[in-house]
Every structure is written in structure tokens, then in C-alpha cells.
N, C-alpha and C positions, 0 to 999 in steps of 0.2 A: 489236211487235218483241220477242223474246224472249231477256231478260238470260243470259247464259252465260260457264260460266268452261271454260276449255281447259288440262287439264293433259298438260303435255309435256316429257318431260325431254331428248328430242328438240327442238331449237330452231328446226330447219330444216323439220322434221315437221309440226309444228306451228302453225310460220306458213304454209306452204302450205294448211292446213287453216281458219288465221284469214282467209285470204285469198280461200278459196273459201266459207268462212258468209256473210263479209262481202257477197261478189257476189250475195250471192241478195240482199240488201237484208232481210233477215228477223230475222237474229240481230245482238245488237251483245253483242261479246267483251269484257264489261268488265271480268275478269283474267285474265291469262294465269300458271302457275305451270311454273318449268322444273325443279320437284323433286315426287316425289310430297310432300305434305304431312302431317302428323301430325293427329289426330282434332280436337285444339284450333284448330288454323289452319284447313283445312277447313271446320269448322260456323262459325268466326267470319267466313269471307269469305261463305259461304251467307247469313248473314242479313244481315251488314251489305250485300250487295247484292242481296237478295231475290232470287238467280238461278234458274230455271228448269230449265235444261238444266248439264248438266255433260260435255262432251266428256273422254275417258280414254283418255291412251296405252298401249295394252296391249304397251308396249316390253319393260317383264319384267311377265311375266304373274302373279306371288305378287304384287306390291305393287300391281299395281292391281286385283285381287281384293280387298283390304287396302280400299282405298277405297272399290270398290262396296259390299263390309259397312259400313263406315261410313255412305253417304250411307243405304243402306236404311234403317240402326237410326235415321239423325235424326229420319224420318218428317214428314218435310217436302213426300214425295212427288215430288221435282225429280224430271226427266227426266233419264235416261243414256242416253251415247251412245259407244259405242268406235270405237277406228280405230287402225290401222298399218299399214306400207309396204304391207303383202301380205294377201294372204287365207290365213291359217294356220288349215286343220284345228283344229288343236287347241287354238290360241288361239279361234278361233270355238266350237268348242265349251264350253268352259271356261267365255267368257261368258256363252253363253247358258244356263249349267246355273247361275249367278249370279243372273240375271233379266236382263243387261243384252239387247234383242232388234233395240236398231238398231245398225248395226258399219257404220262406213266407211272404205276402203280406195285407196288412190295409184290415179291420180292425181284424187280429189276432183273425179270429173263432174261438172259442174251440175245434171243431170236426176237423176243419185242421189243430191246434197244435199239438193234440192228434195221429192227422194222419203222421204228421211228426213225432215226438217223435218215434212210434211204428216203422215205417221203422229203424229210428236211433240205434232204440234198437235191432232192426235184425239185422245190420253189426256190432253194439259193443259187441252182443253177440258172432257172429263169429269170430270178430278180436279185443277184446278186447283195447281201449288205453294202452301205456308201454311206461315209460320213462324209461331212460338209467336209471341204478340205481346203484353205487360202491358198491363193494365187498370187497373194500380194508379198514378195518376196524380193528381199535387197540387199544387193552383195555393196560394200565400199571398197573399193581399190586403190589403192596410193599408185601415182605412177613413179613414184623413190619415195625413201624414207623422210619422213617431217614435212608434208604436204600438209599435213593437217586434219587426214581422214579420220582419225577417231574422235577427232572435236565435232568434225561435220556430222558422223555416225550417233555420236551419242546424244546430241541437239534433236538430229531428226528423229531419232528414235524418241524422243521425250515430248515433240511435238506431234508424234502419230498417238502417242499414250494419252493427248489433252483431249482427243476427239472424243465424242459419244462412245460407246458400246466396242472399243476399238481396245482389243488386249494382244499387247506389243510384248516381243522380246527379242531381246539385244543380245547377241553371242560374238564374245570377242575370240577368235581362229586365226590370230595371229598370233602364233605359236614360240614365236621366235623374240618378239617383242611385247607380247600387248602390252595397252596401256589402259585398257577400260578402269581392272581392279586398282590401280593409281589415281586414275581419274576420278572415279566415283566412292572412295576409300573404303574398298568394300572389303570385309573378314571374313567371309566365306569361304573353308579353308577347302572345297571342292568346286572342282571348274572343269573346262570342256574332257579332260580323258578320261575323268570319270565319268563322264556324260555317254562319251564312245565306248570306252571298256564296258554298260550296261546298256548300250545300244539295242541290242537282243529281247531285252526283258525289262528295259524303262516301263514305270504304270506310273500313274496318279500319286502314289503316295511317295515313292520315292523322288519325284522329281523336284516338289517345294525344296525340299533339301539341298538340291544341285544349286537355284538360283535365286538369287536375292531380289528381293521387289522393292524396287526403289523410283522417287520419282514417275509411280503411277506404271510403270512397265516392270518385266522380269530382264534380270540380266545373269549371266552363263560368261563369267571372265577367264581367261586363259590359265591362270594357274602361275605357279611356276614355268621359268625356260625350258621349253621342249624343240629345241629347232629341228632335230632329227624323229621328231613323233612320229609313227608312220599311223594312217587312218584308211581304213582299206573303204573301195566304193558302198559297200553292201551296208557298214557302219554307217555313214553316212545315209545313204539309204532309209534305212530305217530309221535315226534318230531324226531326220529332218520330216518322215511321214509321220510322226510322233509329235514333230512339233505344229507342223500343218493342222493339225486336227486340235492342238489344242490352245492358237492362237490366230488372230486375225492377221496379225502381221508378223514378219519377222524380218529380222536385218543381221547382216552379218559382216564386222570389220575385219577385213582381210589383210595378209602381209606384204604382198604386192610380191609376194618371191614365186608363184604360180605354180604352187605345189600342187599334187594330184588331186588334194583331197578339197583346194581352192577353186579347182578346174570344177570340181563336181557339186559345190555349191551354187557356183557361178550358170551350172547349166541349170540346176532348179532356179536362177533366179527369174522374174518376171524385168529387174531392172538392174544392169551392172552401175554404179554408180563411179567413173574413174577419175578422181578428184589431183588434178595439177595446179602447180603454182605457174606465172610466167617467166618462170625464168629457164633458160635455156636448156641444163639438166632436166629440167623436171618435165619440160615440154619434147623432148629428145625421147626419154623415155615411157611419156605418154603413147608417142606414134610407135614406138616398139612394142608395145602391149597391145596396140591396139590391131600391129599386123600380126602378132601374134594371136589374137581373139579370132581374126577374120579368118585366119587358117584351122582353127578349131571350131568355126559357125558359131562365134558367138559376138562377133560386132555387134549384129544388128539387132541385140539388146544394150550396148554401150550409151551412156549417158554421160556427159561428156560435164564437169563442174571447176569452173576457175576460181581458185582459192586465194584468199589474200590479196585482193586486188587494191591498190593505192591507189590517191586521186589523177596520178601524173603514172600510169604505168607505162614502161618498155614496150608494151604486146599488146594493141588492143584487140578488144574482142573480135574483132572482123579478120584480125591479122590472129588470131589464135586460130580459128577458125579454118582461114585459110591453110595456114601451116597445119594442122591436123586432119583436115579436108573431112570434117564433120562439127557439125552445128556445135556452140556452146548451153548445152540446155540450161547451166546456172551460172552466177558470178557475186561470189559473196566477198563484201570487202573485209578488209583488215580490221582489227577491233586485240588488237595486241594483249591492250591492259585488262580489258572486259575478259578474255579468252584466259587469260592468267589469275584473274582475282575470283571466275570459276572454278576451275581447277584446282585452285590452292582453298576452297571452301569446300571441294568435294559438290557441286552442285550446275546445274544448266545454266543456260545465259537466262536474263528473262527474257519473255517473250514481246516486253515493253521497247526494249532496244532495236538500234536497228539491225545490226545482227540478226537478233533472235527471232524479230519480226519477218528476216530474207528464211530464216529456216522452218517456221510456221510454215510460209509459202510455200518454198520447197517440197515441205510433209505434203501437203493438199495434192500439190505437181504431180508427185509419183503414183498414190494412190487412184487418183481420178482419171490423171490424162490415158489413154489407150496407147498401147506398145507401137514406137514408132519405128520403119524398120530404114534404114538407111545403109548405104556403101562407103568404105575408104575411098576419098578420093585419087585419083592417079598420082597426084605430085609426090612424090619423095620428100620426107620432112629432114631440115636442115642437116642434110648429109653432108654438108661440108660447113657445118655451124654457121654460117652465112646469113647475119643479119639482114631484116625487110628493109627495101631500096631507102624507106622514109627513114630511116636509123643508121643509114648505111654510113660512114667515114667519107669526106666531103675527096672527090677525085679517085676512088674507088667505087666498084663494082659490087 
């Protein structure tokens, strides 16, 4: 069935006309607009409902001229389709000197709907519609709880939002904790299940509503506790090809419990982000996730970030490293009271600091660098908790 928006500034015009798509059983009209629309409304309802076909009232024939340049330039390839009361000379010509080449006219036979339709469905079969859709997609992982992933999540998220032309959003899917809406003191009293529960039939207008723009990005916090939420694939699915299309980037802080519906963002992601401390918990259940991931094909998108790091740490990088038997792509130090005196203002670190300066970079890191793919290494990570020789108890092994 083929997504379609009918603009009609004709009301009466144009439900006759939703009325007869409808009867073929072919098209399903999922907006209808009774004003021509501006360039900005137009391409945002195009992608937020991946529509196909575009039916156009050629009631005054300059403004919908106005639109068919528009849909052309998007290049998204939709289908156009005109129509009004009559068969007008010159309106029909006009069209067609546009590109538009199907034109339907009162009263809406079924066998000339039918007969448009069928043409339509030749070129969309050839040239399918395609909107731009982001690639750039980031999951955060804690590998235990208080790692510090949503401090990392919401920084970088805030420093992808400072770039040019770059509209960011932040969804916090830790279902069971989040902390985004604590962190950022947000009142938006709707969060990710009512995002899912409308998964199916999210558009453009209802979604401002879901999430609050803050700090130059959109963010989508958890809600109240849901630890038992269940979010079936297809949800997901759809709410995340919804988001693709209407942001450049998107990030998503995880709860590190590797629920189904974490596995399935995780597999849209371009980069998992799995953020440990060095200490031994945290590093113990880093290399469990991470054979965990390898056995679901998803290591060799893992990026691997050490958190918290002191000037004198336990683990260095090289011995993190090793113990995990995959590169450290970051290592953001400690910044305790900065990290707190954010938080309790509701706001980002600056970007003056040096924190905030490792998480600027970071931003840049993901975006630009090309997907690196790499293996678990063979060693077994401290399976018998077994500090490195250099730490080891002086006459012990």
C-alpha cells in the first residue's frame, strides 16, 4: 500500500478524492494538508512519513507549481500526482511542462484511479522513494552500573549538537534507571513508551511533543521505572527509521542489562560505545559483554572508553588493553566536582574545560573516523581476578 499525502486547500475537493484512493484499497492517505505548505513543512512531513506519492491541488496553479519544484529539488523521487474539479487546457499543460504526468480529475472513476495508481506503481517500482537516512548512530553501554555512561552520553551528545548543520538526538533506553531526565531536569511528562506505544503512526507533529530540545539537541528520557517494559523488534524498527530520517545523529544511553530491545539498537548502531572504569568489577564485566557481543556479531562495532581515569591509576591503558584484548579508542579523566556542579545545574560541562574539551574530541572521533573492525583477543580476562605482574604482591604470582 502506498504512503501518500493529499494537499488540498479545497476541503471538499479533496476528500472526494481521499475517498476514492481509499476505495481502490491501494493508497493509505496519511496526511491530509488544506493549505499549500512552505518548503520546511513539506520535506518534514515527506520523511517523517516516508510517503511515496504526493496528490496536488492545482486549485491556483503558481502555488502548486511552487511545490512541485520543491518536491523535485528534495530528490527523494516521491511520486506526483495532480487533480482538480475539471480538465483545464492549461492547467494540464502547465503540469505537464513541470514533470507532473499523472492528472486526475472529478468525479474520481475508479478505473482512472486504478489507472493512475498502476502507472505510479511502474516508476516506484523502477525508482523506488528514498529519503536521506543517518548512519551515524550511537549506542552507550555501561559495562555495570555508575560507570559514568550517561555523563559521557549526554556531553557527547551536546558536543555533536555544537557542530554546523548537525541535529542531534539523545534517547535515554535505560528503562530500568535512566538518568538523562535527572540529569538535564527535564518536565516532559512523556518519554520513550510513549514514543513505542505510537511507533506505527509517529509524524512530525506529534513527535515535538515527545521530546524536549535542550542544549541545541532533542532528547526522549525514559520516563518513569519500566524494568519489565517489553519493546517488540518491529517497534523499534520503525521508531528508529523515523528517527533516521529526521536527524543527523542519534545516540542512545543504554542500561547495560542487554535486553532484546538494547540488542536491536545496538545492531542499528554504526558505533557501540562501551564505557568502563578500571577497576576490576567494571573491567571483568566489560570483557563479559564484550564475548557476549562477539557471539551476537556485534564486537566489531565495540569502542571501547576508559572512564575516570586518575593521574596514578591501578590499570594502565596498555594493561587495559591488554586485559580486554581490544584497543582503548578513549580515556577521559576524572573531573569529580565539575561532573557534580553540572548535574546539580541541570547543564553540560563547558567545552572550556578539560573534560569537556576530551568530549568535543570524542564527538569529532565518532562522526568522522570510518568503522574499525577488530577481534577479541584470545586471552581470557581476569578469570581468576589476578592482578598484572607489575601490581602483583611482592613473592606471589
Amino acid at each position: 500500500m502506498f504512503r501518500s499525502i493529499v494537499i488540498s486547500p479545497d476541503g471538499e475537493l479533496g476528500q472526494r478524492l481521499i475517498l476514492a484512493l481509499e476505495a481502490t484499497g491501494k493508497v493509505e492517505v496519511a496526511r491530509t494538508l488544506d493549505h499549500y505548505p512552505t518548503a520546511l513543512e513539506l520535506v518534514r512531513s515527506l520523511r517523517a512519513l516516508a510517503t511515496e506519492i504526493v496528490f496536488i491541488s492545482f486549485e491556483s496553479l503558481e502555488k502548486a507549481l511552487e511545490i512541485v519544484k520543491i518536491l523535485e529539488g528534495e530528490g527523494s523521487q516521491v511520486q506526483i500526482a495532480g487533480f482538480h474539479r475539471e480538465l483545464d487546457a492549461a492547467v494540464l499543460r502547465e503540469s505537464m511542462r513541470a514533470g507532473v504526468r499523472e492528472f486526475l480529475t472529478e468525479p474520481f472513476e475508479e478505473r482512472t484511479v486504478l489507472e493512475t495508481l498502476a502507472s505510479i506503481k511502474t516508476l516506484l517500482d523502477r525508482r523506488p522513494a528514498a529519503y536521506e537516512s543517518t548512519n551515524q548512530i550511537f549506542s552507550f553501554l555501561p559495562s555495570k552500573a555508575g560507570v559514568g555512561t550517561s555523563t559521557i552520553a549526554v556531553n557527547v551528545s551536546g558536543s555533536l549538537a555544537r557542530r554546523k548543520n548537525t541535529r542531534v538526538l539523545l534517547s535515554d533506553f535505560d528503562l530500568s534507571s535512566g538518568m538523562l531526565r535527572f540529569m538535564l531536569k527535564l518536565t516532559n511528562e512523556f518519554a520513550v513508551p510513549n514514543a513505542i506505544e505510537r511507533a506505527s503512526d509517529i509524524d512530525e507533529n506529534l513527535w515535538p511533543q515527545l521530546v524536549t530540545a535542550i542544549h541545541g539537541m532533542d532528547v526522549l528520557h525514559a520516563g518513569a521505572l519500566h524494568p519489565n517494559y517489553r519493546i517488540e523488534p518491529l517497534q523499534i524498527s520503525q521508531l528508529v527509521g523515523f528517527m533516521r530520517r529526521m536527524y543527523q545523529v542519534l545516540c542512545f544511553d543504554l542500561s547495560g542489562n542487554m535486553e532484546k530491545y538494547s540488542l536491536e539498537l545496538m545492531r542499528e548502531s554504526k558505533r557501540i560505545v562501551l564505557v568502563c572504569t578500571g577497576e576490576i568489577p567494571s573491567l571483568h564485566l566489560a570483557r563479559e559483554k564484550l564475548t557476549f557481543l562477539k557471539e551476537t556479531g556485534l564486537s566489531a562495532r565495540v569502542l571501547v572508553v576508559l572512564n575516570r581515569v586518575e593521574k596514578h591509576p591501578m590499570f594502565s591503558k596498555t594493561q587495559v588493553e591488554d586485559l580486554l584484548g581490544l584497543p582503548v579508542g578513549r580515556v577521559f579523566a576524572n573531573d569529580y566536582q565539575g561532573v557534580n556542579r553540572a548535574v546539580e545545574a541541570g547543564q553540560l560541562l563547558s567545552p572550556g574545560t578539560e573534560l569537556g574539551k576530551s568530549f568535543t574530541e570524542f564527538a569529532a572521533q565518532l562522526v568522522d573516523q570510518p568503522e574499525v573492525k577488530h577481534e577479541l583477543g584470545k586471552r581470557r580476562f581476569l578469570e581468576y581476578f589476578r592482578p598484572p605482574r607489575a601490581f602483583a604482591t611482592p613473592g606471589r604470582d
